[in-house]
VOGUZA-52278 format. One line per field, with one value per residue (C-alpha): residue number from 1; residue in one letter; x, y, z. Coordinates in Angstrom, 3 decimals. Layout:
BEGIN
n <- [NUM,...]
res <- [A,...]
east <- [X,...]
north <- [Y,...]
up <- [Z,...]
***
This chain:
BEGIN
n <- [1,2,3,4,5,6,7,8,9,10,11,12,13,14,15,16,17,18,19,20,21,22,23,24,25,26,27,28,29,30,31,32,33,34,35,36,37,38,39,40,41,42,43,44,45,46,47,48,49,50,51,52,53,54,55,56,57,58,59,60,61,62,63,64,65,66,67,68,69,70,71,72,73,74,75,76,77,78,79,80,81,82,83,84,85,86,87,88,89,90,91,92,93,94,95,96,97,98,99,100,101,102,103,104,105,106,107,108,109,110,111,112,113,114,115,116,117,118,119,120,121,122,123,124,125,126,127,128,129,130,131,132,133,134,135,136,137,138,139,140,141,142,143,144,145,146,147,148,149,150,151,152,153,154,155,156,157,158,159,160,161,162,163,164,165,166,167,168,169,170,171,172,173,174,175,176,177,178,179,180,181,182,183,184,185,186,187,188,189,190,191,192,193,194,195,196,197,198,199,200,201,202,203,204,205,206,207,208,209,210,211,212,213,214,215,216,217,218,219,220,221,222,223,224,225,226,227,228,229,230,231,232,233,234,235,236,237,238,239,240,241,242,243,244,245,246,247,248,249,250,251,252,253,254,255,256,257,258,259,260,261,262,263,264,265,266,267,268,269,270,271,272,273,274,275,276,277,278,279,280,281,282,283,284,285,286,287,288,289,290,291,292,293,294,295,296,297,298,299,300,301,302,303,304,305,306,307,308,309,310,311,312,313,314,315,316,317,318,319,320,321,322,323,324,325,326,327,328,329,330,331,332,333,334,335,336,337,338,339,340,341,342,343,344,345,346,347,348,349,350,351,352,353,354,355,356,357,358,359,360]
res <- [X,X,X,X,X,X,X,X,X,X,X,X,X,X,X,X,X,X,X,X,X,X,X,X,X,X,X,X,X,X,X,X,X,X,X,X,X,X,X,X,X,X,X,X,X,X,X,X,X,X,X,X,X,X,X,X,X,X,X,X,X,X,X,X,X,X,X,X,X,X,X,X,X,X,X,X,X,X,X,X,X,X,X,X,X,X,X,X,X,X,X,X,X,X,X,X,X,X,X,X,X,X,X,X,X,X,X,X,X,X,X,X,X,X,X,X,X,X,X,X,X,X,X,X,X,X,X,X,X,X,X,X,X,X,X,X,X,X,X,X,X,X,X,X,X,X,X,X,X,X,X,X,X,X,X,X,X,X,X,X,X,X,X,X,X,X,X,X,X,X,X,X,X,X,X,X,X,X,X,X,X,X,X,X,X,X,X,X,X,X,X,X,X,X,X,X,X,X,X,X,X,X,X,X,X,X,X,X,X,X,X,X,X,X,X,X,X,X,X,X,X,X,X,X,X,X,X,X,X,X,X,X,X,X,X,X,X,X,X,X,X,X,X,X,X,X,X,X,X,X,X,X,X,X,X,X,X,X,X,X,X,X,X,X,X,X,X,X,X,X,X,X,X,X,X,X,X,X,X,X,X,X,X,X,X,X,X,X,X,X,X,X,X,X,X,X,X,X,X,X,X,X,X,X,X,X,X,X,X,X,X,X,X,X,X,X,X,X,X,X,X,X,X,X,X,X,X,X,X,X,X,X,X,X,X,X,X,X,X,X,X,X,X,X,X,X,X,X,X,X,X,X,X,X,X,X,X,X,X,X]
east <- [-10.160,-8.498,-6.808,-8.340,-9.524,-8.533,-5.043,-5.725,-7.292,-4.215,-1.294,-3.368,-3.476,0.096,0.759,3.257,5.071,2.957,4.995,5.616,2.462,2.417,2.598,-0.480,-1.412,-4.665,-6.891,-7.383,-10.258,-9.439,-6.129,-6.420,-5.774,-4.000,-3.785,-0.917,-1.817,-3.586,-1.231,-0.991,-3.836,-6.276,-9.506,-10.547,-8.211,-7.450,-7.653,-6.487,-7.551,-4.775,-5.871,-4.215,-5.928,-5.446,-7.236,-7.781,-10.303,-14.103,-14.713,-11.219,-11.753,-15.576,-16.145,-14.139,-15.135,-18.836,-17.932,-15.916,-18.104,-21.361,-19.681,-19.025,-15.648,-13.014,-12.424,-11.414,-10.494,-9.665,-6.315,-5.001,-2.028,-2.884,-5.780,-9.084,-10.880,-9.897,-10.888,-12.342,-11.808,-13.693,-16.572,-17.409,-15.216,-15.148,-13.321,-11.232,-10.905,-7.175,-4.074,-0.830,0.819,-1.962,-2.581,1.025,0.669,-2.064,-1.009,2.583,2.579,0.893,-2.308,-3.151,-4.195,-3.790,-6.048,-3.990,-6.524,-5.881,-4.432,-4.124,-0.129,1.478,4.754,3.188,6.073,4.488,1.643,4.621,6.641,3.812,3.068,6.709,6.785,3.351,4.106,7.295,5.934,3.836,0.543,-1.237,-1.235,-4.256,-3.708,-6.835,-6.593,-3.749,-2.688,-0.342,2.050,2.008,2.381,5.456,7.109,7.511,8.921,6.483,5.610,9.331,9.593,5.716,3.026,0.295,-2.228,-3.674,-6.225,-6.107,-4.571,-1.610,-0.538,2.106,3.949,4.284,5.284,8.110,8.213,9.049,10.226,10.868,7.179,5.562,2.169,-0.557,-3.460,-7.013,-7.456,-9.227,-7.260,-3.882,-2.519,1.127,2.896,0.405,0.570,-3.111,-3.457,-6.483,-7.836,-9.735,-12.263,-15.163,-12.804,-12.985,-16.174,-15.271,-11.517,-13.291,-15.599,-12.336,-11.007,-14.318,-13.655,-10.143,-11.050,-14.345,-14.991,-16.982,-20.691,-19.994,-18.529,-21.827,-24.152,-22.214,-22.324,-25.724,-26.597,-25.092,-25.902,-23.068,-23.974,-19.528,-16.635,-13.724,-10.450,-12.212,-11.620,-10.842,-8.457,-8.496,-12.167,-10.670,-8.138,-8.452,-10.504,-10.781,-14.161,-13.916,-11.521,-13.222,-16.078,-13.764,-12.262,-16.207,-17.584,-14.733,-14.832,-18.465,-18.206,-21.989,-23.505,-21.679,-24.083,-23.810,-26.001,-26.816,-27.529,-29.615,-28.389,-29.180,-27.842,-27.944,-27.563,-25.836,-22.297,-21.564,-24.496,-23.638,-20.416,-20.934,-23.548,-21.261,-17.953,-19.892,-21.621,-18.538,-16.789,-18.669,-16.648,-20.532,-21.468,-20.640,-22.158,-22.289,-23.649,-26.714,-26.974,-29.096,-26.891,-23.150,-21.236,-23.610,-22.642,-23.703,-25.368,-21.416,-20.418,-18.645,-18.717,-19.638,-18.888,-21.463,-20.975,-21.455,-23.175,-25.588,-28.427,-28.480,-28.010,-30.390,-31.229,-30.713,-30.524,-31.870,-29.685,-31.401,-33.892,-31.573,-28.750,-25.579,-23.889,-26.391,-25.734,-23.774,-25.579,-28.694,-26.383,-24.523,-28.376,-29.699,-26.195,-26.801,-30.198,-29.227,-26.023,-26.292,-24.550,-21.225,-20.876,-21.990,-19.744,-16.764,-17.822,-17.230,-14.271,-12.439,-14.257,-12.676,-16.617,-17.909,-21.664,-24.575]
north <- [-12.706,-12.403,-15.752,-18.832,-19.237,-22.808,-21.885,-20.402,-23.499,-25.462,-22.683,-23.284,-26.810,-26.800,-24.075,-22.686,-19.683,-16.111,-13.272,-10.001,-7.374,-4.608,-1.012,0.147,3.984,5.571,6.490,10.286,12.134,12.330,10.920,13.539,12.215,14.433,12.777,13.852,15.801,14.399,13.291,15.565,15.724,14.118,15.916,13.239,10.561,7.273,4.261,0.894,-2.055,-4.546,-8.323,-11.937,-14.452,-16.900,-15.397,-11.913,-11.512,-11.100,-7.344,-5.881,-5.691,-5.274,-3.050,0.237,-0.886,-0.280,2.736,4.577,4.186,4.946,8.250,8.795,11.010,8.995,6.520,3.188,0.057,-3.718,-4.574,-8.441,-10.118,-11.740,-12.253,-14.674,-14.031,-13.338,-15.908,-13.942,-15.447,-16.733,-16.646,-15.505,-14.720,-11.759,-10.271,-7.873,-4.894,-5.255,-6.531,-4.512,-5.226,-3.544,-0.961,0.516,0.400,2.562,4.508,5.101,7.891,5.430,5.719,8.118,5.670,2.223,0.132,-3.420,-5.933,-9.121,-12.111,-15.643,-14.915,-12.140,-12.974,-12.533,-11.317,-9.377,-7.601,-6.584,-5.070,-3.631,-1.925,-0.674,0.909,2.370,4.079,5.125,7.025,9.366,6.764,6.947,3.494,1.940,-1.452,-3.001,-5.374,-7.971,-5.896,-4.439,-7.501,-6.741,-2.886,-3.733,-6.249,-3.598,-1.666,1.670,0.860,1.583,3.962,4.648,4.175,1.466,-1.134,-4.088,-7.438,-8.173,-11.637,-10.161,-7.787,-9.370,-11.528,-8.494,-6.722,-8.857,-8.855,-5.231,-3.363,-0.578,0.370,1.201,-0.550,0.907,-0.511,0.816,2.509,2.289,2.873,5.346,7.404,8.248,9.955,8.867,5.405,4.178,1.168,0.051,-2.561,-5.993,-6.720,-4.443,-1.479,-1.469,1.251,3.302,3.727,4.151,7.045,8.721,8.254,9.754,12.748,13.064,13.500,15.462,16.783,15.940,17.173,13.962,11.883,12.281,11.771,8.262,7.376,7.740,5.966,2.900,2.946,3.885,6.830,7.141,6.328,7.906,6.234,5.318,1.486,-0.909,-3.600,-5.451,-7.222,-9.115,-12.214,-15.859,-17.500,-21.430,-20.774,-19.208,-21.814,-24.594,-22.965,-23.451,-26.592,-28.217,-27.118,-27.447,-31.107,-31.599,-31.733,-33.731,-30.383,-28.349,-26.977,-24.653,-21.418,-19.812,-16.041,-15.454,-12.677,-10.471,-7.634,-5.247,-6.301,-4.725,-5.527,-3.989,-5.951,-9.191,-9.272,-9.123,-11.840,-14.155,-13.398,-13.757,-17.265,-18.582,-17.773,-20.161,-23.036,-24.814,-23.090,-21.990,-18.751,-19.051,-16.879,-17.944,-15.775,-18.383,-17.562,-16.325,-13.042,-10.134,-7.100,-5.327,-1.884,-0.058,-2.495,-5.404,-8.448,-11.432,-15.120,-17.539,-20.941,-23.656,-25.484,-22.686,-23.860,-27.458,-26.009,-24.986,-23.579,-20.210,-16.754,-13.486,-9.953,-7.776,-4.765,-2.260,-0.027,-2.031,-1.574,-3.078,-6.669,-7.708,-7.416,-9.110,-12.093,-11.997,-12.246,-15.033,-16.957,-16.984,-17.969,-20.875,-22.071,-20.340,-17.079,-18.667,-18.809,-15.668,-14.176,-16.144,-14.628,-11.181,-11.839,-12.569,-9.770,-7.676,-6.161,-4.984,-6.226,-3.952]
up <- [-64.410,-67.907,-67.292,-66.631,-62.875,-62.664,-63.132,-59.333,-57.947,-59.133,-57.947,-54.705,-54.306,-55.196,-52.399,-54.609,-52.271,-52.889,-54.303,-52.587,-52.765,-54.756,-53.119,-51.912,-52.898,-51.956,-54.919,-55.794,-56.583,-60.252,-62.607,-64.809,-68.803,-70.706,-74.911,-77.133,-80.207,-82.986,-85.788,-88.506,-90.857,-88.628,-87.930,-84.475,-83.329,-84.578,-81.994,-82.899,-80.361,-80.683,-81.404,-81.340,-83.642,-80.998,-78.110,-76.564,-73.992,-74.515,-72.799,-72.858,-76.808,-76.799,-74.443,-75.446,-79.461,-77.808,-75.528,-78.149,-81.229,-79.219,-78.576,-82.019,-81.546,-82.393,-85.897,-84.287,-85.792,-84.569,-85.416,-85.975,-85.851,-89.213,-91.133,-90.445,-87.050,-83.688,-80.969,-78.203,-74.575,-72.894,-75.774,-78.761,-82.037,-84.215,-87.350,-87.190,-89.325,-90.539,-89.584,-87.768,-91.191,-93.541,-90.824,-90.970,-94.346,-94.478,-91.455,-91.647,-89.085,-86.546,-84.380,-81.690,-79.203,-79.188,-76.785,-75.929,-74.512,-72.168,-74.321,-74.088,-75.356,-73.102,-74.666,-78.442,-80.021,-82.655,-80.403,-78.011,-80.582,-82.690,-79.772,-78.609,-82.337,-82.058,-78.337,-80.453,-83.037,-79.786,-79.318,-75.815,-74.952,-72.613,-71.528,-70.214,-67.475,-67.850,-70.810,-68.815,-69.414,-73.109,-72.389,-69.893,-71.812,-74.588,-72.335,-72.344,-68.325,-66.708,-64.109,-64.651,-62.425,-63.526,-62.601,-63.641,-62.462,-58.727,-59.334,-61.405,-59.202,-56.846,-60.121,-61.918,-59.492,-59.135,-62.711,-63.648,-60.267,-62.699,-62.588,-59.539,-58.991,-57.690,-55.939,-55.572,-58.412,-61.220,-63.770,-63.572,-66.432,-66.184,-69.544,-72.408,-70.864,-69.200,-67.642,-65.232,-63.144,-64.273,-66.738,-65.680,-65.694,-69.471,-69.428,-67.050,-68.780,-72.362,-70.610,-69.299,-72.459,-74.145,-71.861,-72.359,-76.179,-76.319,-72.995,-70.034,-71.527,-73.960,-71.459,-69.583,-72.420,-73.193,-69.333,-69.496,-72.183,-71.668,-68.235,-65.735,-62.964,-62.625,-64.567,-61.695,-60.455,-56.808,-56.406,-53.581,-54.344,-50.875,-51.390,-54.724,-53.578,-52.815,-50.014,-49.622,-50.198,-53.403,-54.329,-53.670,-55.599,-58.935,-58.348,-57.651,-60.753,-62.793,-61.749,-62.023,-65.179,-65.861,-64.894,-67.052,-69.997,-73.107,-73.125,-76.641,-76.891,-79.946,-82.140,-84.814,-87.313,-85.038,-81.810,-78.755,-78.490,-74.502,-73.445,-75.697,-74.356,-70.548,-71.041,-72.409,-70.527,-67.082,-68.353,-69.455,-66.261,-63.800,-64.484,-65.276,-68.428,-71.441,-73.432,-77.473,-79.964,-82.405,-85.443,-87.461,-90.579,-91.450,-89.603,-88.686,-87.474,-84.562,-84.321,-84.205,-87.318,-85.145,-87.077,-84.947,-86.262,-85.078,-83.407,-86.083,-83.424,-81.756,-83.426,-81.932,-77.924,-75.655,-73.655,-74.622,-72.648,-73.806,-73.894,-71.926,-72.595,-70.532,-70.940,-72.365,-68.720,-67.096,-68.545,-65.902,-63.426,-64.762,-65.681,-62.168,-60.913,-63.807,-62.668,-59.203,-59.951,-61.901,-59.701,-57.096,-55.253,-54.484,-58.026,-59.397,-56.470,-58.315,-61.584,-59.833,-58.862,-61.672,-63.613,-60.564,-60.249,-57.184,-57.129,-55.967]
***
């Protein structure tokens, strides 16, 4: 999930009382998106992706970077709370293109869509309001996963309807009554706010967005090149949540801590950024391993321009796992499989979970 999973294993073992569920509505056929106007002047839309320094979570940034520069139909740029790189969670670290300051500088008038990843921070001050004043100048705002707390705390989620991760769903419910929370669906759009489900919802949401912008002929052509057959709202909720099994899945490898390894991913200019970043979010979610990046050399960029920052110590770990020679979407599941090869099913199972991914 976008926050760490032994934060469950504790709340468990601590049998703190559960809050009240969320209401349950029965996904649609379709969630239509309907985008505001593009801001005068503008020939295709501007998207910022929102960034803290300090940690913002691996696919909720990557993925719609990847999904919406493969399509080629939008200009999109990584936005920072200040300047130097953004630590990615659970791996990897990037730079970003600018920060919110130089941004509305050089945008006065504001984005058209502004894409608000998972953070470490859900109470950063600055994201929150950079993102109230964005939503006020007539941004579509898509919060991806557990963005929703950034996206609700500036107050753009009130008497909308919204999602976000499995594991959130019942605090912030109790959270913001003001919104009403919606459960299997993918992702819900509700007055040029979007907000979806966890981690692996971040391609299907950046296809819908690809439609929503340049129609579904394009849409299709992305889908199918990074590898996904469907990118619609149908989702079921109910098989994500806690079972003593799954808990005492985290709690023994986070304690076995001799048999917990770093895993490099060699890199070069060039390489895939979907596919690098579902490798290393899923190996650095099985509470056994760690996924780093080996570039050999300084930042490299990938084939859409990301700019990767290498581990310092990538080059002294081994041993090292290989991106693999399929469509970007496909990642996952060839590292679901190489994890439960390697530790076993329980644990690749627990990977799904907290990626809120439904394995083949």
């Amino acid at each position: 999930m976008c926050r760490p999973l032994l934060r469950i294993f504790l709340f468990v073992l601590l049998s703190l009382p559960m809050v009240e569920r969320a209401d349950a509505a029965p996904a649609s056929a379709t969630n239509p998106i309907h985008l505001p106007p593009l801001k005068a002047g503008r020939a295709r839309p501007l998207i910022a992706i929102a960034a803290d320094n300090a940690g913002t979570e691996t696919t909720d940034l990557i993925l719609p970077y990847g999904v919406l520069k493969e399509a080629n139909i939008a200009d999109v740029v990584i936005v920072s709370t200040h300047e130097g790189a953004v630590s990615l969670m659970p791996a990897l670290t990037i730079n970003p293109d600018m920060t919110m300051a130089t941004f509305d500088t050089a945008h006065p008038g504001g984005a058209d869509i502004v894409i608000v990843p998972a953070l470490h921070d859900s109470s950063n001050a600055t994201v929150i309001g950079w993102v109230r004043e964005q939503s006020g100048k007539g941004a579509a705002v898509v919060a991806i996963c557990e963005g929703a707390w950034i996206a609700a705390r500036a107050g753009i989620l009130d008497h909308r309807a919204a999602t976000t991760h499995w594991y959130a769903l019942d605090e912030i419910t109790r959270r913001f009554p003001e919104t009403h929370w919606i459960r299997n669906q993918r992702y819900v759009f509700d007055r040029n706010v979007m907000t979806t489900v966890g981690v692996s919802a971040s391609i299907p949401a950046s296809v819908a967005l690809v439609e929503a912008i340049a129609g579904h002929a394009e849409a299709k052509a992305v889908a199918a090149r990074i590898g996904i057959d469907s990118w619609t709202i149908a989702h079921e909720t109910a098989p994500f949540h806690l079972t003593m099994g799954r808990m005492w899945a985290a709690g023994r490898n986070a304690l076995a801590f001799w048999e917990h390894e770093t895993l490099s991913i060699p890199v070069a200019n060039g390489f895939d950024e979907i596919a690098l970043a579902l490798t290393a979010d899923a190996w650095s979610r099985t509470y056994r391993s760690q996924a780093i990046a080996a570039t050999g050399g300084g930042p490299i960029q990938s084939r859409h321009q990301l700019v990767l920052v290498p581990d310092r110590s990538a080059a002294k770990v081994s041993p090292q796992l290989q991106l693999p020679q399929a469509p970007s979407a496909k990642a996952l599941d060839h590292a679901l499989a190489g994890i439960a090869g390697r530790y076993g099913k329980t644990t690749a199972d627990l990977v799904a979970l907290q990626l809120e991914y439904a394995r083949n």
